[in-house]
N, CA, C, O and CB atoms as a CASP TS submission, in Angstrom:
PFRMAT TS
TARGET T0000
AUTHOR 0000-0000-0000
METHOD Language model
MODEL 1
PARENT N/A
ATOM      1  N   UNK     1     -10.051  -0.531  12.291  1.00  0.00           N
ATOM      2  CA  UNK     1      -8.814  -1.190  11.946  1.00  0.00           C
ATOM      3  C   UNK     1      -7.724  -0.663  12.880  1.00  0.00           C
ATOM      4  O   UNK     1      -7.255   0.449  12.639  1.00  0.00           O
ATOM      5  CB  UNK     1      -8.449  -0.957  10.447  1.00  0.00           C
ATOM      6  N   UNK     2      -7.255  -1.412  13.990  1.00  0.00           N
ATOM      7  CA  UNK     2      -6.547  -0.886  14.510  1.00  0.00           C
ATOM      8  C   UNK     2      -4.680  -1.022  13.729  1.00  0.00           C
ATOM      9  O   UNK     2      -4.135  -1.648  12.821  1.00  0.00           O
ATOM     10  CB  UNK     2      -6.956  -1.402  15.854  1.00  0.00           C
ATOM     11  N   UNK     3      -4.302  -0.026  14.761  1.00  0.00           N
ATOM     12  CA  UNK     3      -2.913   0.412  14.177  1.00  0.00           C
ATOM     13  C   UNK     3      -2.989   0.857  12.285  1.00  0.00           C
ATOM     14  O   UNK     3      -2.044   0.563  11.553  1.00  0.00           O
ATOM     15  CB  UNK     3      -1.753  -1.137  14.490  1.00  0.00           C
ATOM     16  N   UNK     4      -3.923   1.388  11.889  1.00  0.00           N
ATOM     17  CA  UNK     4      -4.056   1.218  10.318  1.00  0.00           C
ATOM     18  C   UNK     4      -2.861   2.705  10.190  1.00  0.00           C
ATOM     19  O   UNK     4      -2.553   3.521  11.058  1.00  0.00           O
ATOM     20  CB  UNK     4      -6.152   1.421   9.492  1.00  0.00           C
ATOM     21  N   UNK     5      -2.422   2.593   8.768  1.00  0.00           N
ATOM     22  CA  UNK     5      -1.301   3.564   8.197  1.00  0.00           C
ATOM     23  C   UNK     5      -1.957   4.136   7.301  1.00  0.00           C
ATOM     24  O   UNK     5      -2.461   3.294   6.559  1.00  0.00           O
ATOM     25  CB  UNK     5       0.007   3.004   7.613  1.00  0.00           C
ATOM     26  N   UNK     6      -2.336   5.783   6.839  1.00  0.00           N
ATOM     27  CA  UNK     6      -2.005   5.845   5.482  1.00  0.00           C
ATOM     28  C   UNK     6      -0.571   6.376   4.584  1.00  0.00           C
ATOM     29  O   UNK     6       0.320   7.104   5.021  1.00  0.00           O
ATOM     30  CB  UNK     6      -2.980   6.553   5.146  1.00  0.00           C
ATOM     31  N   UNK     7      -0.628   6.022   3.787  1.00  0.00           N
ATOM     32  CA  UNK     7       0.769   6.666   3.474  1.00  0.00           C
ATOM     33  C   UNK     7       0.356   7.025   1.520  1.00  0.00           C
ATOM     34  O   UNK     7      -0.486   6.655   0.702  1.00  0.00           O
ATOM     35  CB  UNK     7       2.454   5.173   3.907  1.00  0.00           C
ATOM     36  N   UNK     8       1.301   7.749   1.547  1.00  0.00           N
ATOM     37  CA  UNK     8       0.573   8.538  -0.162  1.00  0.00           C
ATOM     38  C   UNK     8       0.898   8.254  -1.116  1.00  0.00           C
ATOM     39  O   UNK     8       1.925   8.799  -0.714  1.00  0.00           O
ATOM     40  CB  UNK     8       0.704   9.869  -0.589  1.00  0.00           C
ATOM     41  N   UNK     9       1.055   8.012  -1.821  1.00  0.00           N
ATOM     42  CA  UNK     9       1.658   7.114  -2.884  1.00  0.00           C
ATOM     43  C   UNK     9       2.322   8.438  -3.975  1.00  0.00           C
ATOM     44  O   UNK     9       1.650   9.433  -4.246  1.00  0.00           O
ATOM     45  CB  UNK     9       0.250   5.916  -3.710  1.00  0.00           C
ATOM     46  N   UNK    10       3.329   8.276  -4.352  1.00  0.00           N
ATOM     47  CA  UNK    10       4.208   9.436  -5.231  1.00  0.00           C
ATOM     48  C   UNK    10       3.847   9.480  -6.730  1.00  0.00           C
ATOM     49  O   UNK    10       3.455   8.527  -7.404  1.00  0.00           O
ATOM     50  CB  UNK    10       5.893   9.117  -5.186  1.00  0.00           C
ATOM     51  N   UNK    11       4.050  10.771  -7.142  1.00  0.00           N
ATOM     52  CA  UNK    11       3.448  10.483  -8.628  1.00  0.00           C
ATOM     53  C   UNK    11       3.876  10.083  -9.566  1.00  0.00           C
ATOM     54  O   UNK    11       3.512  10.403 -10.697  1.00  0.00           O
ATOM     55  CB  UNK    11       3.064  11.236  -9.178  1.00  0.00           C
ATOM     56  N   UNK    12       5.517   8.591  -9.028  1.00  0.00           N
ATOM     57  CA  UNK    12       5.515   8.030 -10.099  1.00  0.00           C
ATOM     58  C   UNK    12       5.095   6.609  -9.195  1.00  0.00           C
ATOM     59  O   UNK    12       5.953   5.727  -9.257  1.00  0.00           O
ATOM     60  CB  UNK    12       6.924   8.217 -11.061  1.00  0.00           C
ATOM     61  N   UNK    13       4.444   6.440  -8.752  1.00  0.00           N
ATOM     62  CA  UNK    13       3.779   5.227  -7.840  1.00  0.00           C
ATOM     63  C   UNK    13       4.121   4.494  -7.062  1.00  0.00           C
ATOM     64  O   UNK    13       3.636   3.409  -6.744  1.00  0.00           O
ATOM     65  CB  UNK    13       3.375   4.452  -8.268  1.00  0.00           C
ATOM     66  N   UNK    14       5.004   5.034  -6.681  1.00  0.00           N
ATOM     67  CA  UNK    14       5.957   4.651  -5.387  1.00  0.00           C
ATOM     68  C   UNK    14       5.455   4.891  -4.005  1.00  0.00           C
ATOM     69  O   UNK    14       4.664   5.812  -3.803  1.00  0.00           O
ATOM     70  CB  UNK    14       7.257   5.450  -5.421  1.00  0.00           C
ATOM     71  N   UNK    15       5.922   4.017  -2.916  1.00  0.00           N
ATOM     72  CA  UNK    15       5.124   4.066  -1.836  1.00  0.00           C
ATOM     73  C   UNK    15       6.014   3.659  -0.609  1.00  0.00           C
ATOM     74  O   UNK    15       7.013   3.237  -1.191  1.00  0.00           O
ATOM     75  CB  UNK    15       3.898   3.184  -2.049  1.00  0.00           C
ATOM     76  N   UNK    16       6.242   3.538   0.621  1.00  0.00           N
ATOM     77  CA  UNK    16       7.172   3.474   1.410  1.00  0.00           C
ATOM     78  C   UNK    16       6.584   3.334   2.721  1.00  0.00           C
ATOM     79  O   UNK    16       6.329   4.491   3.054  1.00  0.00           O
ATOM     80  CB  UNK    16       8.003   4.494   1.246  1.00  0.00           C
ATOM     81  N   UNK    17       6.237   2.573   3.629  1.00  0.00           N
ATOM     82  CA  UNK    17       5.691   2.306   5.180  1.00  0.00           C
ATOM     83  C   UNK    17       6.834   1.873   5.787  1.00  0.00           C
ATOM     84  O   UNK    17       7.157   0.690   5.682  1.00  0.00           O
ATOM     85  CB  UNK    17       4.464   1.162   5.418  1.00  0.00           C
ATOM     86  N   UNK    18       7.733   2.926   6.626  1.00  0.00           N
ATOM     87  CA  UNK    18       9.009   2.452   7.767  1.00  0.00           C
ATOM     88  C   UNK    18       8.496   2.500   9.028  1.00  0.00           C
ATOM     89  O   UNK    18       7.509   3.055   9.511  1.00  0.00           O
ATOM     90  CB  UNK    18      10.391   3.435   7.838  1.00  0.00           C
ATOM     91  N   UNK    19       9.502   1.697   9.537  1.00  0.00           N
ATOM     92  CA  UNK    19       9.503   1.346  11.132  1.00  0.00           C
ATOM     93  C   UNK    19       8.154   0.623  11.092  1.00  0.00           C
ATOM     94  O   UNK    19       7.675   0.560  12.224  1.00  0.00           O
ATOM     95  CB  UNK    19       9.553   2.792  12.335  1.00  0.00           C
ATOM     96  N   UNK    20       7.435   0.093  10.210  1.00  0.00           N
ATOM     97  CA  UNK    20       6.792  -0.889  10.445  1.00  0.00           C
ATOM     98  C   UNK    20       6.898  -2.498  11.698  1.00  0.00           C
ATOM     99  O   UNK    20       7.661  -3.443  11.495  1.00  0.00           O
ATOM    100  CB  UNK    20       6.866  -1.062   9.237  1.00  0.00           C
ATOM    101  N   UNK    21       6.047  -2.403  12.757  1.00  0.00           N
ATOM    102  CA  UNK    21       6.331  -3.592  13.867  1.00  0.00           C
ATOM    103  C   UNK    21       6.515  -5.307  13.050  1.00  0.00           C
ATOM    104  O   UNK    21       5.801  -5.750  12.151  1.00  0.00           O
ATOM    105  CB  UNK    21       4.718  -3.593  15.095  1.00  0.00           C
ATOM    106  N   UNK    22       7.257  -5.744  13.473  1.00  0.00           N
ATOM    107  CA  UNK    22       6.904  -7.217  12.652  1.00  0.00           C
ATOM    108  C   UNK    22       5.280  -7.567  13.053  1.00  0.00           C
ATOM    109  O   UNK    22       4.644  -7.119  14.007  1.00  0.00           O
ATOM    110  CB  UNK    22       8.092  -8.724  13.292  1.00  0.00           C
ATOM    111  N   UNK    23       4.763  -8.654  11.850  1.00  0.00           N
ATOM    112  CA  UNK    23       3.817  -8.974  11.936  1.00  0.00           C
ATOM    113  C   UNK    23       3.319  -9.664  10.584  1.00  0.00           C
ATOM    114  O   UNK    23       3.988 -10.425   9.884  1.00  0.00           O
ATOM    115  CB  UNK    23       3.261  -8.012  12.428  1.00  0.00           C
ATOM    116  N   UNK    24       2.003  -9.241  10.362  1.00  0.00           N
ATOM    117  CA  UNK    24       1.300  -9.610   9.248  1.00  0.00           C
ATOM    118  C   UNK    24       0.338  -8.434   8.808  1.00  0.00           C
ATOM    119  O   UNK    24      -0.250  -7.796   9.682  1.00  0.00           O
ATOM    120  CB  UNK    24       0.563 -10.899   9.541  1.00  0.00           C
ATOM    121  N   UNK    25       0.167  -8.136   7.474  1.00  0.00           N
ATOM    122  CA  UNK    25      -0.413  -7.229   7.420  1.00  0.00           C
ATOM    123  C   UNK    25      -1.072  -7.315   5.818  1.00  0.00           C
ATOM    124  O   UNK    25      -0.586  -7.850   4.822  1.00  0.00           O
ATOM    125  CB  UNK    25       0.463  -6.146   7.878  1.00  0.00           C
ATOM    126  N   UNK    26      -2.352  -6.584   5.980  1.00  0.00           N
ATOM    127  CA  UNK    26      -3.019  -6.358   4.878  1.00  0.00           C
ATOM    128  C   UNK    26      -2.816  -4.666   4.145  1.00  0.00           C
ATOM    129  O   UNK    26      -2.989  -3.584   4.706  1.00  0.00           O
ATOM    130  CB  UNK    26      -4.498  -6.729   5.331  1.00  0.00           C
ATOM    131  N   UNK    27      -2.526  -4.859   3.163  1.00  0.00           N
ATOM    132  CA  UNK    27      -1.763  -3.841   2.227  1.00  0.00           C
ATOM    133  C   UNK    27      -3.555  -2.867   1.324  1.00  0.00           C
ATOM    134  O   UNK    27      -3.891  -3.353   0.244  1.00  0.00           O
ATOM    135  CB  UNK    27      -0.355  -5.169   0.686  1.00  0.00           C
ATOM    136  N   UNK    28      -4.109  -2.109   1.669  1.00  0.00           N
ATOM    137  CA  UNK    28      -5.248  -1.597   0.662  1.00  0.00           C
ATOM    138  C   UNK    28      -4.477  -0.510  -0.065  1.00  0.00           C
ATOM    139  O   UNK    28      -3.599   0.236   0.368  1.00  0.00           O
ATOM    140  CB  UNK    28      -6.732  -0.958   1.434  1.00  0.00           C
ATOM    141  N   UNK    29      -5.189  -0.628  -1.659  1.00  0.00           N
ATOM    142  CA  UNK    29      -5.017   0.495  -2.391  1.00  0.00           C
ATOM    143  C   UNK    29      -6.480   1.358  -2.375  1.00  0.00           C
ATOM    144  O   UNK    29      -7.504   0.756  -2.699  1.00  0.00           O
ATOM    145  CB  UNK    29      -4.507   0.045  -3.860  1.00  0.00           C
ATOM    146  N   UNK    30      -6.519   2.260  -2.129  1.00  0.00           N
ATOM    147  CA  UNK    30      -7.658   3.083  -1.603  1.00  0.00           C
ATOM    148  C   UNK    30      -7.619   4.373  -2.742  1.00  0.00           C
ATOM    149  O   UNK    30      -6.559   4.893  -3.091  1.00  0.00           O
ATOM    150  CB  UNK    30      -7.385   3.598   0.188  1.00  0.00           C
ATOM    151  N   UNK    31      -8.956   4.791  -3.251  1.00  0.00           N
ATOM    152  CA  UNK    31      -9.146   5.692  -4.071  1.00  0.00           C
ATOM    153  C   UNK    31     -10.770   6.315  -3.613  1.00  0.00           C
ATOM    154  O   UNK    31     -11.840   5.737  -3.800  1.00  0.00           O
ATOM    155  CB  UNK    31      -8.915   5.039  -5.568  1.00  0.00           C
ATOM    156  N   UNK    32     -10.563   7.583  -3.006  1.00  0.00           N
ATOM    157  CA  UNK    32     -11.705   8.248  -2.421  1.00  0.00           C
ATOM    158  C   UNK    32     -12.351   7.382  -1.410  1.00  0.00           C
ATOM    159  O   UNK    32     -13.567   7.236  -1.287  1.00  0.00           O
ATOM    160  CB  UNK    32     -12.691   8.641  -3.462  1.00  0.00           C
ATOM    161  N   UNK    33     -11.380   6.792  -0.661  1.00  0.00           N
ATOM    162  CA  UNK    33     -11.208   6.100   0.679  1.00  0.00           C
ATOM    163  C   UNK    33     -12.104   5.230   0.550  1.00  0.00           C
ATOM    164  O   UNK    33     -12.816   4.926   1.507  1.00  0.00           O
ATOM    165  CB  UNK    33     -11.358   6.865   1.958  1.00  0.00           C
ATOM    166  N   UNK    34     -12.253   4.603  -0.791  1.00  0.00           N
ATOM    167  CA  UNK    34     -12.695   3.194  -0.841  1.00  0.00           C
ATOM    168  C   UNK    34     -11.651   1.918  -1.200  1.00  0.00           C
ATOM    169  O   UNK    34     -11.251   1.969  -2.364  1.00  0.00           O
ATOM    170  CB  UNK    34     -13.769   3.206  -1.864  1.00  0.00           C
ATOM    171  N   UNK    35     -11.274   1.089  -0.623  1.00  0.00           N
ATOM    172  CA  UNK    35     -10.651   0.445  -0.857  1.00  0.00           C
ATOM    173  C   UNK    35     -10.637  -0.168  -2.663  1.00  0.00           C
ATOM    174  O   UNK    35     -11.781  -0.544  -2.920  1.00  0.00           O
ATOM    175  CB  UNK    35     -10.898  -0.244   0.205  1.00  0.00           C
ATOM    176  N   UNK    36      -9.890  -0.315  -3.644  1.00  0.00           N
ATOM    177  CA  UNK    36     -10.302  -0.384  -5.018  1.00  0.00           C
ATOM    178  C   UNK    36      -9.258  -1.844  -5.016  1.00  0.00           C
ATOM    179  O   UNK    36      -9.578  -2.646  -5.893  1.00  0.00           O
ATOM    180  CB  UNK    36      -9.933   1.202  -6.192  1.00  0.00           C
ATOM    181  N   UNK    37      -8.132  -2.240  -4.185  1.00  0.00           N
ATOM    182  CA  UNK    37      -7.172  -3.693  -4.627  1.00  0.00           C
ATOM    183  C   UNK    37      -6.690  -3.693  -3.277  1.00  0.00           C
ATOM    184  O   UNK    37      -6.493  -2.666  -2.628  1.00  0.00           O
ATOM    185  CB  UNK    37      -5.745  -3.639  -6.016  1.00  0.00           C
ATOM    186  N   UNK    38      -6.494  -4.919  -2.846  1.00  0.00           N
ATOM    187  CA  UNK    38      -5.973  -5.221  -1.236  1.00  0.00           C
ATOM    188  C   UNK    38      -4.859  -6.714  -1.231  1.00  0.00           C
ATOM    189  O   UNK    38      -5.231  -7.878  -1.377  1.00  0.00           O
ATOM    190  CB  UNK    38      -7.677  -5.629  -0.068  1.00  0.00           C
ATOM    191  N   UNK    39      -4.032  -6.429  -1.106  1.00  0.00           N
ATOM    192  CA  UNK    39      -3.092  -7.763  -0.639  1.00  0.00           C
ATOM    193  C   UNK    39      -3.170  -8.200   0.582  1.00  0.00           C
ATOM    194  O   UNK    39      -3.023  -7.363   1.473  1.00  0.00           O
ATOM    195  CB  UNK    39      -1.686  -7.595  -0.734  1.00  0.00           C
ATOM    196  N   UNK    40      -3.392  -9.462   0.914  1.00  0.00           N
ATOM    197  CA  UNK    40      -3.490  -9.686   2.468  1.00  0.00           C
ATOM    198  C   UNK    40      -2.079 -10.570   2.673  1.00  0.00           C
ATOM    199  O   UNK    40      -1.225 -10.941   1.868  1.00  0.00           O
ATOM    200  CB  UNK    40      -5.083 -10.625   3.005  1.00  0.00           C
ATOM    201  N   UNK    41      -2.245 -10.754   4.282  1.00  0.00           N
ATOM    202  CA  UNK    41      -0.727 -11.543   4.428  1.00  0.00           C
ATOM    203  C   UNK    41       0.677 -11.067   4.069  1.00  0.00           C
ATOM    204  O   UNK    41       1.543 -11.938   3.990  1.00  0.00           O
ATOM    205  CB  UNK    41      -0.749 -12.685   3.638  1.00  0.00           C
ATOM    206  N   UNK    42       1.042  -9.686   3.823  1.00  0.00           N
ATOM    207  CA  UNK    42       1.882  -9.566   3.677  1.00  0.00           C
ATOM    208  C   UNK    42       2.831  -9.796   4.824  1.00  0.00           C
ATOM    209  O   UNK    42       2.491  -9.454   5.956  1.00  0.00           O
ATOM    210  CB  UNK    42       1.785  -8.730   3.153  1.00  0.00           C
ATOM    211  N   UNK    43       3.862 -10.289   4.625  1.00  0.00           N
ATOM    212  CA  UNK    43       4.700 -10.193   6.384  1.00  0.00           C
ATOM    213  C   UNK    43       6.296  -9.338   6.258  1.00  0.00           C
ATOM    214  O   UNK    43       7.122  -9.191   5.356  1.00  0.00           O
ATOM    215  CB  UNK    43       5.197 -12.299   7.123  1.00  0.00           C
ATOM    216  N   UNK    44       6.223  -9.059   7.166  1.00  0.00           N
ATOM    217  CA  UNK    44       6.848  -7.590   7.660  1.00  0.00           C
ATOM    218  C   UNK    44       7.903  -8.459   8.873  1.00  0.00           C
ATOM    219  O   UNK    44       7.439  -8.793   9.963  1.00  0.00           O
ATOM    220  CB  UNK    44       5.345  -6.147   8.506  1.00  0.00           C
ATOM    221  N   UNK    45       9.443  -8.763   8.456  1.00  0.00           N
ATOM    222  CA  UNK    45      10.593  -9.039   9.538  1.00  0.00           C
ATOM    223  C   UNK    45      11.211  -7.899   9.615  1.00  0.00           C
ATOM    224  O   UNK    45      11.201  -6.856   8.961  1.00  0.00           O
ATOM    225  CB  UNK    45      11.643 -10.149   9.247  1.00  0.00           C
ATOM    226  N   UNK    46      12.114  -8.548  11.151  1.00  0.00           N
ATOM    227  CA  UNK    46      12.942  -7.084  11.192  1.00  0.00           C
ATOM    228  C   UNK    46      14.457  -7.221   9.755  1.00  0.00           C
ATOM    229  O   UNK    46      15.139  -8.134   9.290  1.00  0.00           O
ATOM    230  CB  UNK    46      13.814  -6.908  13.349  1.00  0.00           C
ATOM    231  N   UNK    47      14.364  -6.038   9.596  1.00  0.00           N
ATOM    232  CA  UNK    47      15.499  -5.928   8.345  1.00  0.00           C
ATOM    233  C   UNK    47      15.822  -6.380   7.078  1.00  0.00           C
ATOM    234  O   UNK    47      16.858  -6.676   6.484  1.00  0.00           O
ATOM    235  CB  UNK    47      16.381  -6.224   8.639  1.00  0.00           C
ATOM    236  N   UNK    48      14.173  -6.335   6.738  1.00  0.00           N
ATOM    237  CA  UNK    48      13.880  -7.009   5.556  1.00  0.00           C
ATOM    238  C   UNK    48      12.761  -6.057   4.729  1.00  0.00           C
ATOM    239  O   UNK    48      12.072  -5.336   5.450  1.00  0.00           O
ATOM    240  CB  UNK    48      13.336  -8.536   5.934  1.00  0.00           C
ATOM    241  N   UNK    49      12.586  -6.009   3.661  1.00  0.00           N
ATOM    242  CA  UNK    49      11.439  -4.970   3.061  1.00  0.00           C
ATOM    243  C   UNK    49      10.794  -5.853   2.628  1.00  0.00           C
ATOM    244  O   UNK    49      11.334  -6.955   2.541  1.00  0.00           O
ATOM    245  CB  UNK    49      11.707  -3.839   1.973  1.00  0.00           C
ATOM    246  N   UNK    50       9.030  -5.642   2.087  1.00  0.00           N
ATOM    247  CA  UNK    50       7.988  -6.103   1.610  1.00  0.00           C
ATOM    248  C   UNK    50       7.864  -5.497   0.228  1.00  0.00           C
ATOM    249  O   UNK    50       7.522  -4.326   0.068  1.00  0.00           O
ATOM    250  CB  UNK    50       6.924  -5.888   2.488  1.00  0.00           C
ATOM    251  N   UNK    51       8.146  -6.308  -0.752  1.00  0.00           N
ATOM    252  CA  UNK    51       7.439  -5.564  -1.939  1.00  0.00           C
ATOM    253  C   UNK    51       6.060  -5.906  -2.470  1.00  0.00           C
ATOM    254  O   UNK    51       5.771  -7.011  -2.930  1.00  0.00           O
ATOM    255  CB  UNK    51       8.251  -5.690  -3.066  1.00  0.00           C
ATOM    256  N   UNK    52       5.090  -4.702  -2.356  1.00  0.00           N
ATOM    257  CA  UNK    52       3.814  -5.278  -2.807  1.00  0.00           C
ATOM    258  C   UNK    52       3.215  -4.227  -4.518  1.00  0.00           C
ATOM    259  O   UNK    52       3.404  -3.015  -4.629  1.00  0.00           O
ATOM    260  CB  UNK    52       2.562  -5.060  -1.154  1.00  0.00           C
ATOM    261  N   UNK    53       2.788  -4.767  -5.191  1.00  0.00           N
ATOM    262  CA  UNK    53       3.026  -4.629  -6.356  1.00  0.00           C
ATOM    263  C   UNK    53       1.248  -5.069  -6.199  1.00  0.00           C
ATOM    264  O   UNK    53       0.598  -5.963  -5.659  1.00  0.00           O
ATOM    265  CB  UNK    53       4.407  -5.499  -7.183  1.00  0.00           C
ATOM    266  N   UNK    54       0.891  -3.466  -7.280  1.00  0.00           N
ATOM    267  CA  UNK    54      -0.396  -3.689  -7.401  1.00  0.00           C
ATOM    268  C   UNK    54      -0.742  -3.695  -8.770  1.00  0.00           C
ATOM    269  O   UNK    54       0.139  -3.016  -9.297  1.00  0.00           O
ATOM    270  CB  UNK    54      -1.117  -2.811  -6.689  1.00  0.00           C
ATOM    271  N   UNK    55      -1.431  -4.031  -9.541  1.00  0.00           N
ATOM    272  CA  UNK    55      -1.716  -4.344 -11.415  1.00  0.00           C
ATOM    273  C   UNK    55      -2.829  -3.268 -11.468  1.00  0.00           C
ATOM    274  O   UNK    55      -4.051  -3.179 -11.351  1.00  0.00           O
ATOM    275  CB  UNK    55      -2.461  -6.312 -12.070  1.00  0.00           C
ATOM    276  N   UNK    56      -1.601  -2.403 -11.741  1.00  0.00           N
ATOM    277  CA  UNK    56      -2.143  -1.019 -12.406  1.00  0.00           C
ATOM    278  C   UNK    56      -3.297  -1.261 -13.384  1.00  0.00           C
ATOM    279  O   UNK    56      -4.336  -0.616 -13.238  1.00  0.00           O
ATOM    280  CB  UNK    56      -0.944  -0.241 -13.264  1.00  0.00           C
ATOM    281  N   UNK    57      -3.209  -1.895 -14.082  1.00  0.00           N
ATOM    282  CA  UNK    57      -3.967  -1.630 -15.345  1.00  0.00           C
ATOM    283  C   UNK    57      -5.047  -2.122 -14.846  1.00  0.00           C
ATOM    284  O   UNK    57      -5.891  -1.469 -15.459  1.00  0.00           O
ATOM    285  CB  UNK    57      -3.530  -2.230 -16.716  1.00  0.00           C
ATOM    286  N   UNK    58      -5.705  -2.926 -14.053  1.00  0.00           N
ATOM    287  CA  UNK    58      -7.047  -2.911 -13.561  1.00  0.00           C
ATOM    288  C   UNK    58      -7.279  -2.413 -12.786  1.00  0.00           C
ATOM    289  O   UNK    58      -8.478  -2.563 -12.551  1.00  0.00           O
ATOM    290  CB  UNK    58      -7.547  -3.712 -13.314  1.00  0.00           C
ATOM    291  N   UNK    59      -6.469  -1.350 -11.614  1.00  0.00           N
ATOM    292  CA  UNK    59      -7.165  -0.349 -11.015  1.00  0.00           C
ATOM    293  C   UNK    59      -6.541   0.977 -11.081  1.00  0.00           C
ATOM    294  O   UNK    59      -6.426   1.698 -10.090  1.00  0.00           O
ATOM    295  CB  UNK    59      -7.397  -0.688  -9.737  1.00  0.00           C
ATOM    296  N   UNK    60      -6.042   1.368 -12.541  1.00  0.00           N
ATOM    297  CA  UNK    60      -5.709   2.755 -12.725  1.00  0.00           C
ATOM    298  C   UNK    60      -4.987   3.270 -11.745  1.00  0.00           C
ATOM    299  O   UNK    60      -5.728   3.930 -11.017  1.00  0.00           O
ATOM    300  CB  UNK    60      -6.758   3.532 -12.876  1.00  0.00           C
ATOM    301  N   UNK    61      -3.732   3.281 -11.332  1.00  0.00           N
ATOM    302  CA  UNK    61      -3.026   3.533 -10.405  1.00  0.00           C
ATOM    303  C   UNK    61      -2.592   4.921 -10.929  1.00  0.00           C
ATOM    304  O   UNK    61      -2.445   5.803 -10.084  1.00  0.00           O
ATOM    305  CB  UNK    61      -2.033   2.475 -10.103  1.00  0.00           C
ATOM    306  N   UNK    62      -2.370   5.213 -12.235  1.00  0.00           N
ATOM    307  CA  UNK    62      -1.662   6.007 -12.391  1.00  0.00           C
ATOM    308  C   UNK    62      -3.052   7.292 -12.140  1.00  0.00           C
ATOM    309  O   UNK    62      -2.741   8.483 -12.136  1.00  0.00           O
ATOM    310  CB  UNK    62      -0.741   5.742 -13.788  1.00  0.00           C
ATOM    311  N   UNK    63      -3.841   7.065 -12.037  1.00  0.00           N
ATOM    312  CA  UNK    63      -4.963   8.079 -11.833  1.00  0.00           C
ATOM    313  C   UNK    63      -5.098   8.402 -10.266  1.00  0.00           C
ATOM    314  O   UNK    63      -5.473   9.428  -9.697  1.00  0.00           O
ATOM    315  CB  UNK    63      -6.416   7.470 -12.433  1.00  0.00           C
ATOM    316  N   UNK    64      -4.684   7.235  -9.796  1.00  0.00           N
ATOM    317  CA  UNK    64      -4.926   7.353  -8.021  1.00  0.00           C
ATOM    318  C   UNK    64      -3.569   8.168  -7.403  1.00  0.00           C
ATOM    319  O   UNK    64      -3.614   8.943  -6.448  1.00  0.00           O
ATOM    320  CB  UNK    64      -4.997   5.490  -7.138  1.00  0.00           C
ATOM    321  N   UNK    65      -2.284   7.789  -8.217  1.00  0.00           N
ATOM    322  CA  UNK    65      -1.067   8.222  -7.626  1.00  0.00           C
ATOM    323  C   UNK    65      -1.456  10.029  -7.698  1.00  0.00           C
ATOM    324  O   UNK    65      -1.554  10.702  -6.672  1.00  0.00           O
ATOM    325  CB  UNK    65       0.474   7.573  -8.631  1.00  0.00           C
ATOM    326  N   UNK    66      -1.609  10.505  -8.870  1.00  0.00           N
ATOM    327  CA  UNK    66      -1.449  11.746  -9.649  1.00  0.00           C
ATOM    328  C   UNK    66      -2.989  12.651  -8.563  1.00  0.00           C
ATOM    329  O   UNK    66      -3.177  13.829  -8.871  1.00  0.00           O
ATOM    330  CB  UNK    66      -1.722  11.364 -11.877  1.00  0.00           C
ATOM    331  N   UNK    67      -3.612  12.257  -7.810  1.00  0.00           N
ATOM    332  CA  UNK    67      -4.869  13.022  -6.804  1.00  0.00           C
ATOM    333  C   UNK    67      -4.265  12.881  -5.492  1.00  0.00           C
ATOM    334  O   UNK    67      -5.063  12.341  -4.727  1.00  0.00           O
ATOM    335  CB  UNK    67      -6.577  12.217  -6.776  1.00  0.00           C
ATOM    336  N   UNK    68      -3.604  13.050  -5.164  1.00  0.00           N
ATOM    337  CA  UNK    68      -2.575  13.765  -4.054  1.00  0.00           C
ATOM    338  C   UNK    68      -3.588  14.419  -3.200  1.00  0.00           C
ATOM    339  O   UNK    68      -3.237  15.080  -2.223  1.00  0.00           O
ATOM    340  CB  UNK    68      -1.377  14.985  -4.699  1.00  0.00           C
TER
END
């Protein structure tokens, strides 16, 4: 996967990717570096934020945030 990010997610499930290039991009939620929920298509302008919002309750987020 080129150019791929990880970034860590906080332990109240918060998450943050800056200076991101414009484009298009696929968003994974990853737990023991298996991908577990993925948004695709997200798009990324200049001076604008992406909110991507994942449904905790079918992949236990609050278990993935809190293994740091």
């Amino acid at each position: 996967m080129t150019g791929a990010r990880m970034i860590t997610v906080s332990s109240t499930g918060r998450y943050f990717a800056h200076d991101m290039p414009t484009g298009t991009y696929t968003v994974a939620l990853k737990q023991n570096g298996q991908a577990v929920a993925n948004h695709s298509n997200v798009p990324v302008t200049v001076g604008r934020g992406a909110e991507v919002d994942f449904k905790c309750g079918e992949v236990k987020c609050d278990e993935i945030a809190n293994t740091k």
